[in-house]
LOVOPA-335941 format. One record per residue (C-alpha): residue number from 0; x, z, y. Coordinates in steps of 0.02 Angstrom, whole numbers, plus 50000, padded with zeros to 5 digits. Layout:
LOVOPA-335941
<node n="NUM" u="X" w="Z" v="Y"/>
...
//
This chain:
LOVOPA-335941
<node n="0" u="49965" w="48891" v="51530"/>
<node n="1" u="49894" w="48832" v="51348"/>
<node n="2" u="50066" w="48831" v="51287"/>
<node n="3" u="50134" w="48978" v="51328"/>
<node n="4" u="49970" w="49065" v="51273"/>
<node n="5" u="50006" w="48948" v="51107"/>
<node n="6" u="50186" w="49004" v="51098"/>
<node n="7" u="50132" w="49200" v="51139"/>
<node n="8" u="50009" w="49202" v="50990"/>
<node n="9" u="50142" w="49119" v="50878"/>
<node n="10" u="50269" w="49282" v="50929"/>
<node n="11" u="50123" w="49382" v="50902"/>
<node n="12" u="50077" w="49323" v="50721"/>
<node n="13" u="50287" w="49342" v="50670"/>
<node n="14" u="50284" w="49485" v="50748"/>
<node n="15" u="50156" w="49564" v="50651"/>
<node n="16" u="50207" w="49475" v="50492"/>
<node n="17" u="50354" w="49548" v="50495"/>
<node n="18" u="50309" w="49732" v="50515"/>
<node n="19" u="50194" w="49683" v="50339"/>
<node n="20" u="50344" w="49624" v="50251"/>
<node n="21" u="50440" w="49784" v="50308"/>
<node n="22" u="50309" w="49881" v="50286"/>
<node n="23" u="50267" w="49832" v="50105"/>
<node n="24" u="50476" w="49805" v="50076"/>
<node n="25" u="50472" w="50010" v="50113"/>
<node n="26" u="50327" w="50060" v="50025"/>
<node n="27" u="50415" w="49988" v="49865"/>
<node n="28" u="50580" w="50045" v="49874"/>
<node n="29" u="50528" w="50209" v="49915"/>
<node n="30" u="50384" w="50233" v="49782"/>
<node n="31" u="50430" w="50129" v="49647"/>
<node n="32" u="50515" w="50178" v="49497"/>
<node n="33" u="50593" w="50114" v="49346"/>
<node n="34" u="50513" w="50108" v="49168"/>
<node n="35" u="50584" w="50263" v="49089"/>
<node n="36" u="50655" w="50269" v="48941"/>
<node n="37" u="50590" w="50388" v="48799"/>
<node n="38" u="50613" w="50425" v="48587"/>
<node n="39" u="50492" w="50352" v="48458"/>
<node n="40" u="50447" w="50441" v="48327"/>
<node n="41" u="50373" w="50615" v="48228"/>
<node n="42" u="50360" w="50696" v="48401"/>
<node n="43" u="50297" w="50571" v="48505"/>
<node n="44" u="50157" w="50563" v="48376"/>
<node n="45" u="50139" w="50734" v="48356"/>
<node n="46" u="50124" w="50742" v="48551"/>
<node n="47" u="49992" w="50633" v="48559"/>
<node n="48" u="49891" w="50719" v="48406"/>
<node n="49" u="49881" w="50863" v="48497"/>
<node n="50" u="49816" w="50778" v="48681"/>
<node n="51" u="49689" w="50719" v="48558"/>
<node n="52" u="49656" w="50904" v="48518"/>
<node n="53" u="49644" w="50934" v="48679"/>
<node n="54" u="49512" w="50817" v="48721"/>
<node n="55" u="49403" w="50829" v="48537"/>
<node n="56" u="49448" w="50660" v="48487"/>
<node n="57" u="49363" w="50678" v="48338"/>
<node n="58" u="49189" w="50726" v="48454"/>
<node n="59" u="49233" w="50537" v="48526"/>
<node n="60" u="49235" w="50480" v="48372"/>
<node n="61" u="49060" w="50535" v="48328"/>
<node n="62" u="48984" w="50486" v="48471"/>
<node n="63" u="48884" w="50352" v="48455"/>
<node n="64" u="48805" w="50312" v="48648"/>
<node n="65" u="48941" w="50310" v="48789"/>
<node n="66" u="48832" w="50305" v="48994"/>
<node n="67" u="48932" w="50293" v="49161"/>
<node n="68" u="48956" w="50231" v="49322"/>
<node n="69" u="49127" w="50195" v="49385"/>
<node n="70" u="49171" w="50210" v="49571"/>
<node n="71" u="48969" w="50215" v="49615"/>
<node n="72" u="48934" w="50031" v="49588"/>
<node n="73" u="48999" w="49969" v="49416"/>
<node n="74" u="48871" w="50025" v="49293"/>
<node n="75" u="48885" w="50039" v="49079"/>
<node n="76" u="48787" w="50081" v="48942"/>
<node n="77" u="48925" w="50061" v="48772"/>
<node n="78" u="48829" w="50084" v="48579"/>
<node n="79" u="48991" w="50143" v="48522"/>
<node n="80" u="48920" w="50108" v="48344"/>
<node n="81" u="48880" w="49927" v="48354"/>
<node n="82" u="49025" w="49905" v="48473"/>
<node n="83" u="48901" w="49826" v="48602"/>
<node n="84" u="48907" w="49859" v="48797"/>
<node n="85" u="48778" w="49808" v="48935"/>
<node n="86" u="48879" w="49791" v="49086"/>
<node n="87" u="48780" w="49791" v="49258"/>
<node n="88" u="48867" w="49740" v="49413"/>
<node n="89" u="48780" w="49683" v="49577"/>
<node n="90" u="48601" w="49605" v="49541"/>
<node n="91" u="48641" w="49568" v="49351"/>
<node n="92" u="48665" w="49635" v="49196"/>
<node n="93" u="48784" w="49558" v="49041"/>
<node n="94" u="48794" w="49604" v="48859"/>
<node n="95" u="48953" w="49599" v="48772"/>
<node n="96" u="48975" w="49594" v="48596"/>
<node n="97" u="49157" w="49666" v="48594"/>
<node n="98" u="49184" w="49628" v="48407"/>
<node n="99" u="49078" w="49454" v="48425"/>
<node n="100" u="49107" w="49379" v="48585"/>
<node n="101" u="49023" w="49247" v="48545"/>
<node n="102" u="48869" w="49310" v="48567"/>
<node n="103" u="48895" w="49379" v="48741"/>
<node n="104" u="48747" w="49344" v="48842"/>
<node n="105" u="48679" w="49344" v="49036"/>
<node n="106" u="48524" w="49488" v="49052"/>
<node n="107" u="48419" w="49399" v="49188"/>
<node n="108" u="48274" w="49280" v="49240"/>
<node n="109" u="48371" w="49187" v="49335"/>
<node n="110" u="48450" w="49029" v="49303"/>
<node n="111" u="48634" w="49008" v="49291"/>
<node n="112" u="48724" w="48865" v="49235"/>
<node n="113" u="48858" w="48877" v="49087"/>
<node n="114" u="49000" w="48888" v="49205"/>
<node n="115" u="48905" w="49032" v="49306"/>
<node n="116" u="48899" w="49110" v="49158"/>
<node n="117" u="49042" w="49101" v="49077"/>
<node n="118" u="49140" w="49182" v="49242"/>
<node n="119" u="49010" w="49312" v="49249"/>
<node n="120" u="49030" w="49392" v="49070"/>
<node n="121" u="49235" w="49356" v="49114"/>
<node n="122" u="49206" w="49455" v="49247"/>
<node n="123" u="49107" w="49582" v="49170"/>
<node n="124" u="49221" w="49595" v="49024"/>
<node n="125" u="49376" w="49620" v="49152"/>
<node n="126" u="49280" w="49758" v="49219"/>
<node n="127" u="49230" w="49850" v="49076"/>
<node n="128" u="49418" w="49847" v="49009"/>
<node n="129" u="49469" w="49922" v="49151"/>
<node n="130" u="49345" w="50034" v="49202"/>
<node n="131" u="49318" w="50095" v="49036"/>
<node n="132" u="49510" w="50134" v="49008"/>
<node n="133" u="49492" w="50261" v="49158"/>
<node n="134" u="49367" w="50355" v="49057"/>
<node n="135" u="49441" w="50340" v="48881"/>
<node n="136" u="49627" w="50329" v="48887"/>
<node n="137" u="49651" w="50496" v="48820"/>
<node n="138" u="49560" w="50434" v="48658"/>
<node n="139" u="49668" w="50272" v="48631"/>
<node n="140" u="49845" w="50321" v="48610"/>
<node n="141" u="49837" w="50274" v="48422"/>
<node n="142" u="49775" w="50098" v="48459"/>
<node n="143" u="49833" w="49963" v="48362"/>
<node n="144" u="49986" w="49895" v="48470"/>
<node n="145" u="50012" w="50035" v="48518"/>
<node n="146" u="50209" w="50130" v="48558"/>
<node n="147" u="50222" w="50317" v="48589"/>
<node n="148" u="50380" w="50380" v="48671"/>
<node n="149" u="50424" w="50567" v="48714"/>
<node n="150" u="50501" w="50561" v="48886"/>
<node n="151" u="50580" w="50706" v="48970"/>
<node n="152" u="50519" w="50716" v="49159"/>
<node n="153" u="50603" w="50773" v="49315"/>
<node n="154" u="50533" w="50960" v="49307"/>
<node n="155" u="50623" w="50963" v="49120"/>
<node n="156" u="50451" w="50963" v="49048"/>
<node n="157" u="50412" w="50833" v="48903"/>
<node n="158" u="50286" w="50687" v="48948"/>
<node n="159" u="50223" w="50552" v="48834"/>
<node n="160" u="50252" w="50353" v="48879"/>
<node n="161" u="50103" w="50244" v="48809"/>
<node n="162" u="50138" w="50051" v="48812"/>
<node n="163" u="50003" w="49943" v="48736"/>
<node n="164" u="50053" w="49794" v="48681"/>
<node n="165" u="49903" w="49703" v="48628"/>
<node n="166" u="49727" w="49713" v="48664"/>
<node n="167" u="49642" w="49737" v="48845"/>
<node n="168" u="49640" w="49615" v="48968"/>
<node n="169" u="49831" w="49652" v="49017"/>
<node n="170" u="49945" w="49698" v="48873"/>
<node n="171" u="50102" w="49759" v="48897"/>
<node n="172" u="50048" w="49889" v="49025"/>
<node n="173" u="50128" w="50066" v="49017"/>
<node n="174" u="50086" w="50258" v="49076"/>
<node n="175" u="50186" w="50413" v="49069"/>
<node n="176" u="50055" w="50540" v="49043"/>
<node n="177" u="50094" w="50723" v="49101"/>
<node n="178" u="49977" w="50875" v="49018"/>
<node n="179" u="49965" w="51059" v="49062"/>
<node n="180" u="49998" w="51191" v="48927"/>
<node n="181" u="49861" w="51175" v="48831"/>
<node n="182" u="49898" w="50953" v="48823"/>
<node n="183" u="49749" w="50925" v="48932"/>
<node n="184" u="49811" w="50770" v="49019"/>
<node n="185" u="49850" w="50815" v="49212"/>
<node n="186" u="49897" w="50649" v="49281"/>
<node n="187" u="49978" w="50485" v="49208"/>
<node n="188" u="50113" w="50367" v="49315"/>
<node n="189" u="50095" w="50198" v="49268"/>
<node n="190" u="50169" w="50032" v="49245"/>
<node n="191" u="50041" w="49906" v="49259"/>
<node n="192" u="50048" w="49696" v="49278"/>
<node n="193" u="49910" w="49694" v="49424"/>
<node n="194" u="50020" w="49820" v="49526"/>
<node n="195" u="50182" w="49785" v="49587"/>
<node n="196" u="50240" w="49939" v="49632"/>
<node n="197" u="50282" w="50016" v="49448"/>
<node n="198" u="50255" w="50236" v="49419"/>
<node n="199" u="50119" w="50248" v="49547"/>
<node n="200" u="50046" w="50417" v="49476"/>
<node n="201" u="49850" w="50451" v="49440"/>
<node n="202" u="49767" w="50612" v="49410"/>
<node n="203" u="49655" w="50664" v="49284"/>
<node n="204" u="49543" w="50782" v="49368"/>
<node n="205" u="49348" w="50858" v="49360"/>
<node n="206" u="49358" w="50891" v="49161"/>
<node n="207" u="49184" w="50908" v="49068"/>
<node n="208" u="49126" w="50918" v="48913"/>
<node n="209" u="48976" w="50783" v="48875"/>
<node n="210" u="48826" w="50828" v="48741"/>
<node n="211" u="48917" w="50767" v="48588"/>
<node n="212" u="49068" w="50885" v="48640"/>
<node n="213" u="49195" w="50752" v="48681"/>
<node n="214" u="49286" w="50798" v="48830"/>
<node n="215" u="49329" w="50664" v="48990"/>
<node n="216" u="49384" w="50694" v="49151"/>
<node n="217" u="49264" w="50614" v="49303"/>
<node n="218" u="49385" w="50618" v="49450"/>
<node n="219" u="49551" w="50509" v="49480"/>
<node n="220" u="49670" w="50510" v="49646"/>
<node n="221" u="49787" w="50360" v="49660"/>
<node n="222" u="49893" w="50349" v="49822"/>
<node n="223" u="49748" w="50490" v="49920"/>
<node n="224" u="49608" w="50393" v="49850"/>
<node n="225" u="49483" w="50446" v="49747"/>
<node n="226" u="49409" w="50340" v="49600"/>
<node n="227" u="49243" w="50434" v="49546"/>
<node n="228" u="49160" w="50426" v="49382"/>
<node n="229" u="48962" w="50473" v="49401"/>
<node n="230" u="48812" w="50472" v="49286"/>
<node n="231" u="48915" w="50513" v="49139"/>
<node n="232" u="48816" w="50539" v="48965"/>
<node n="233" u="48838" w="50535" v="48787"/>
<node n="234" u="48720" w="50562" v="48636"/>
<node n="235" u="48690" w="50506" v="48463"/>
<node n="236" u="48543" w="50441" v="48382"/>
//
């Protein structure tokens, strides 16, 4: 009895193995897509001048205190002028130096040994990369590194490809951004090492403009899901 219950379980297991692998073989052929390919040059810059337009780049610029929470639990505080960020996730808090690392440092009472610490301002330095880019991509497409392709899309409108290839915490990573009429950005497909599945498309949603009159959009939606950005605040001294 033992052994067929054994041998049951074991059909079980393959059984539902292999509806994963099919199920994750489908998912990719039928969302993913290949890196398009686009033109360099005068336009693609003068595309991306005018997204920066769109979202008062220059306002960014200005702004010397960048507040938010990403996805209600990841929380930041950036001095844009000193290039400083206090990162608090779960029960601690982390300062990074950004042009000084260095001098990153653990914000608690509590002990941690140098290993503890070391993966928690990794991790909090991971985070802020990323969750930061959600908020701010509009206002990096002349990054150093940086490549800016016109691309024409499927609805014969004109999109602009964004590789970075330096700088973050995974270079190399591309987006296809779409804008409306005015080159508010709309949505952006990307092509990203930590997902395998490359032109999964993100929207750029729930557009405000913050105190120093910089303009960032709060609300993403990757595959149905929504990615919120809360408590959002700028100001200068």
């Amino acid at each position: 009895m033992r052994k067929k219950l054994i041998k049951l379980l074991k059909i079980l297991l393959l059984s539902i193995l292999t509806l994963l692998i099919i199920t994750i073989a489908t998912l990719y052929f039928s969302l993913h897509e290949k890196l398009p390919e686009g033109k360099p040059g005068q336009e693609a810059d003068e595309f991306a001048l005018k997204i920066l337009d769109a979202v008062k780049h220059d306002n960014y610029l200005n702004t010397d205190y960048l507040k938010w929470t990403f996805r209600n639990k990841n929380h930041y505080l950036w001095n844009k002028k000193l290039n400083i960020v206090t990162v608090k996730i779960d029960d601690h808090s982390v300062l990074l130096h950004l042009d000084s690392p260095e001098k990153n440092e653990i914000l608690s009472t509590l002990y941690f040994n140098d290993q503890e610490k070391k993966k928690m301002i990794e991790k909090a330095l991971v985070n802020f990369n990323n969750d930061s880019f959600w908020l701010v991509a509009p206002h990096k497409l002349f990054d150093k590194g940086v490549i800016r392709k016109v691309v024409t899309i499927k609805d014969n409108t004109k999109g602009l490809l964004v590789t970075y290839q330096s700088g973050g915490t995974t270079p190399g990573d591309s987006y296809l951004w779409k804008v409306d009429t005015n080159y508010r950005p709309i949505s952006y497909k990307m092509w990203v090492s930590i997902i395998p599945i490359g032109g999964l498309e993100a929207t750029w949603e729930n557009w405000t403009i913050t105190k120093t009159g910089a303009h960032f959009s709060q609300h993403h939606k990757l595959l149905g899901f929504g990615i919120p950005i809360s408590d959002l605040k700028t100001w200068n001294d």
